[in-house]
C-alpha positions in Angstrom: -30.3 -47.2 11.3 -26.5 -46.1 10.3 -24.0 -46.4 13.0 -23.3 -42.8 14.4 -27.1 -42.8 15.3 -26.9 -46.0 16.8 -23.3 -44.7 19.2 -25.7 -41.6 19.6 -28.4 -43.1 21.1 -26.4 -45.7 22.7 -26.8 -46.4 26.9 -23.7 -46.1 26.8 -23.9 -42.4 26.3 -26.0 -42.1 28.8 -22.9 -44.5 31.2 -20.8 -42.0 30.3 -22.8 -38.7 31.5 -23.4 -40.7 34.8 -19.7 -41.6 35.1 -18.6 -37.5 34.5 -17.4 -38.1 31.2 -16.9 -41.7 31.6 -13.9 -44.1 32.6 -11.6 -42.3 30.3 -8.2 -43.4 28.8 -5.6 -44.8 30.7 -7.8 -46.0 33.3 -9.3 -49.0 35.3 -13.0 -50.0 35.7 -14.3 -53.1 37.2 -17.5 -54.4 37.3 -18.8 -55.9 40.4 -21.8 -58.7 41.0 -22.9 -62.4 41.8 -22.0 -65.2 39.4 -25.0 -65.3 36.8 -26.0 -61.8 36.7 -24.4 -60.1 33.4 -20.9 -59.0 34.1 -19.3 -61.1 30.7 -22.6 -59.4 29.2 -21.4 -55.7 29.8 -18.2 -56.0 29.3 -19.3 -57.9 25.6 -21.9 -54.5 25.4 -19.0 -52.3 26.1 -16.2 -53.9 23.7 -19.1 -53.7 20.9 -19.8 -49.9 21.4 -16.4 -49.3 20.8 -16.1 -51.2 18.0 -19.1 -49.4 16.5 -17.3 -46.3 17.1 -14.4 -47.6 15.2 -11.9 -48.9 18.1 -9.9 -51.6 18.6 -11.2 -53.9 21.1 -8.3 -56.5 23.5 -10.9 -58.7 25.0 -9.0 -61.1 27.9 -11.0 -64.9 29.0 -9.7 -66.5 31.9 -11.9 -70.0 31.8 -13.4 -69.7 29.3 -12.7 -70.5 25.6 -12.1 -68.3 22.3 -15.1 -69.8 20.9 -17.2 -69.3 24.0 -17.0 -65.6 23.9 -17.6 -64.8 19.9 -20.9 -66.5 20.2 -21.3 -64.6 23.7 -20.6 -61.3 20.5 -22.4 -62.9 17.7 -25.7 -63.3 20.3 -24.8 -59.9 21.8 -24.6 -58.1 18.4 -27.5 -60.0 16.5 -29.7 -58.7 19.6 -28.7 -55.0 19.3 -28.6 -55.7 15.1 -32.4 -56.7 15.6 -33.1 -54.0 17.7 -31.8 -51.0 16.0 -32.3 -52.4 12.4 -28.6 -51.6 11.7 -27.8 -50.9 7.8 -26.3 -53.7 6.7 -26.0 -55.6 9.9 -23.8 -58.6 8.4 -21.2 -56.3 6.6 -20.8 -54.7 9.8 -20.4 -57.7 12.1 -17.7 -58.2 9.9 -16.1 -55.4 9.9 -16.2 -55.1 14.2 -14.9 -59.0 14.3 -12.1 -57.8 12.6 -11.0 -55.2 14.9 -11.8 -57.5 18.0 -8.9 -60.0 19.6 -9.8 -62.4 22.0 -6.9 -63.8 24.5 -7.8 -66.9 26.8 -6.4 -68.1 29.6 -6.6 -70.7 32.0 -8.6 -69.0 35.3 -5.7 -68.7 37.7 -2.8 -68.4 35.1 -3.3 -64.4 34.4 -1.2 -61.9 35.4 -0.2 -58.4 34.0 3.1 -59.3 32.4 1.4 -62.0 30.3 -1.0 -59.2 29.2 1.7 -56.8 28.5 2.9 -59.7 25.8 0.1 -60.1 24.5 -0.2 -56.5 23.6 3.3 -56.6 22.0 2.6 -59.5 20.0 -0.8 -57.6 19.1 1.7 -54.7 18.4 3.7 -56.4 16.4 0.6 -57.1 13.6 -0.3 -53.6 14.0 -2.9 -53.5 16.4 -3.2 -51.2 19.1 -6.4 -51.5 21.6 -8.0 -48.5 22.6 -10.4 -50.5 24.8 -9.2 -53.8 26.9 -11.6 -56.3 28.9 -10.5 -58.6 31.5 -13.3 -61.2 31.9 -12.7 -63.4 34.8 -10.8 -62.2 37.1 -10.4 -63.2 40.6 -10.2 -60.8 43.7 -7.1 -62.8 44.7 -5.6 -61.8 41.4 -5.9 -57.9 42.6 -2.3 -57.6 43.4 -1.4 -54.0 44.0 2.2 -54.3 41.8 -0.1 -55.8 38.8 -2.5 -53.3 38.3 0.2 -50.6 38.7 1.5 -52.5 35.9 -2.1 -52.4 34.1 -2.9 -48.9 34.4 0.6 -48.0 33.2 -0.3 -50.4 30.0 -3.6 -48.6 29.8 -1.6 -44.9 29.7 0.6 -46.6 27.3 -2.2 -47.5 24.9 -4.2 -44.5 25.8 -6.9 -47.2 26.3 -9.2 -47.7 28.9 -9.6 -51.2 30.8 -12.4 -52.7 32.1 -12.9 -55.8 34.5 -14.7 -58.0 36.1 -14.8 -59.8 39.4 -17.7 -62.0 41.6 -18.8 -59.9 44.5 -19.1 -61.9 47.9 -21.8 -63.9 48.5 -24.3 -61.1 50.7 -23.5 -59.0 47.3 -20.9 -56.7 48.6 -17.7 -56.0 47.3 -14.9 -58.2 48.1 -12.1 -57.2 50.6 -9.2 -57.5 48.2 -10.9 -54.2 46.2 -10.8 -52.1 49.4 -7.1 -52.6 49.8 -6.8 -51.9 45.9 -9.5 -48.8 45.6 -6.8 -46.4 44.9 -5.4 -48.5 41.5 -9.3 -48.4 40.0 -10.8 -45.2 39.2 -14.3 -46.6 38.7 -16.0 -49.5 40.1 -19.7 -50.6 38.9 -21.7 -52.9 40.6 -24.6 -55.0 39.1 -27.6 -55.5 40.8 -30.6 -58.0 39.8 -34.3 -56.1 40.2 -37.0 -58.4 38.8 -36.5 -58.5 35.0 -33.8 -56.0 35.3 -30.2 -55.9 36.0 -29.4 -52.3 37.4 -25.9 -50.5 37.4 -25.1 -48.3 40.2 -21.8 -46.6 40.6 -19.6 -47.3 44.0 -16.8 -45.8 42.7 -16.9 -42.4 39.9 -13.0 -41.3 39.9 -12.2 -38.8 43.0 -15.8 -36.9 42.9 -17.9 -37.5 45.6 -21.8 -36.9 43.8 -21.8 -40.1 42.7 -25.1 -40.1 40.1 -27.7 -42.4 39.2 -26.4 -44.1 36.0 -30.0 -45.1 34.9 -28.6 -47.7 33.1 -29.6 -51.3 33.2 -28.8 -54.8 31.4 -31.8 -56.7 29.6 -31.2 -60.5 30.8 -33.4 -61.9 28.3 -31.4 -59.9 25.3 -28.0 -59.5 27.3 -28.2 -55.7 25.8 -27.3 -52.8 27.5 -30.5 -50.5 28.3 -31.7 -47.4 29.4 -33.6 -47.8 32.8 
């Protein structure tokens, strides 16, 4: 299957008509849910859509390691490869890996200036991310004066950013994203249903319908899915 059909039919298509157009450049999403349940795996199914669709993909660990993640890709993309019986499925693993920059960090050593480098030294080879993903992130780390920092680096970039954080431990969001709700335009929760992983939308911009995304995570594939 060539790639335009593959963005086409993509659940993420379907994320985006649920979201009103989706999170849209210059903006904040995070993704919400207990340890374990797939947040590294959507923001992995995320970054590889837009790198189908030709972007350039900033992709931020906090404790974990570079070589942690690309096989967290490689297993990600060989799953939607097998799938979708993508023409030429190793030419265009290459061709994505090139586009795609992985940052690590230490899990309590992040902070928005030390992204704003590493965007200038990303700059300064000629890339520019359209698409950024925070992995790791704590709820303490949801300092007001950062992510005014971080959305003005998304408008910047015209990029949009995604990240994630653990919800508390009765699943609900934690108290640090109340206080920040007015820096994040969308915020996605994940929730575990039998051998599904559902998404639901807590947050969808300033519009009030809020819609079923009827989109869901496959935990035995780690591939985003229609539901």
């Amino acid at each position: 299957m060539y790639r335009k059909f593959i963005n086409a039919r993509s659940p993420m298509r379907l994320l985006e008509k649920g979201l009103h157009g989706g999170l849209g450049v210059g903006n904040l999403g995070a993704c919400v849910a207990a340890p374990g349940v797939g947040k590294s795996s959507f923001l992995v199914g995320v970054a590889i859509d837009e790198l189908l669709r030709g972007g350039t993909v900033l992709h931020v660990a906090l404790g974990q390691t570079v070589g942690h993640v690309r096989d967290h890709y490689d297993t990600v993309y060989l799953a939607l490869a097998a799938s979708t019986h993508i023409d030429e499925p190793t030419k265009i693993q290459a061709e994505i890996d090139e586009h795609r920059r992985i940052r690590a960090y230490r899990k309590n050593s992040f902070s928005a200036s030390k992204l704003s480098d590493a965007v200038k030294v990303e700059a300064e080879s000629g890339v520019r991310p359209s698409l950024i993903v925070i992995d790791g992130l704590e709820a303490s780390q949801l300092i007001a004066d950062d992510l005014v920092l971080i959305r003005s680096l998304a408008g910047d970039l015209a990029a949009e950013i995604w990240f994630t954080l653990d919800a508390e431990e009765q699943g609900g969001l934690p108290s640090e994203v109340a206080d920040a709700e007015s820096l994040i335009n969308v915020i996605l929760t994940l929730e575990s249903k039998g051998d599904e992983v559902t998404l639901r939308a807590v947050k969808d911009h300033e519009n009030e319908d809020i819609h079923d995304l009827h989109v869901g995570l496959d935990p035995r594939t780690l591939l985003l899915i229609r539901s």
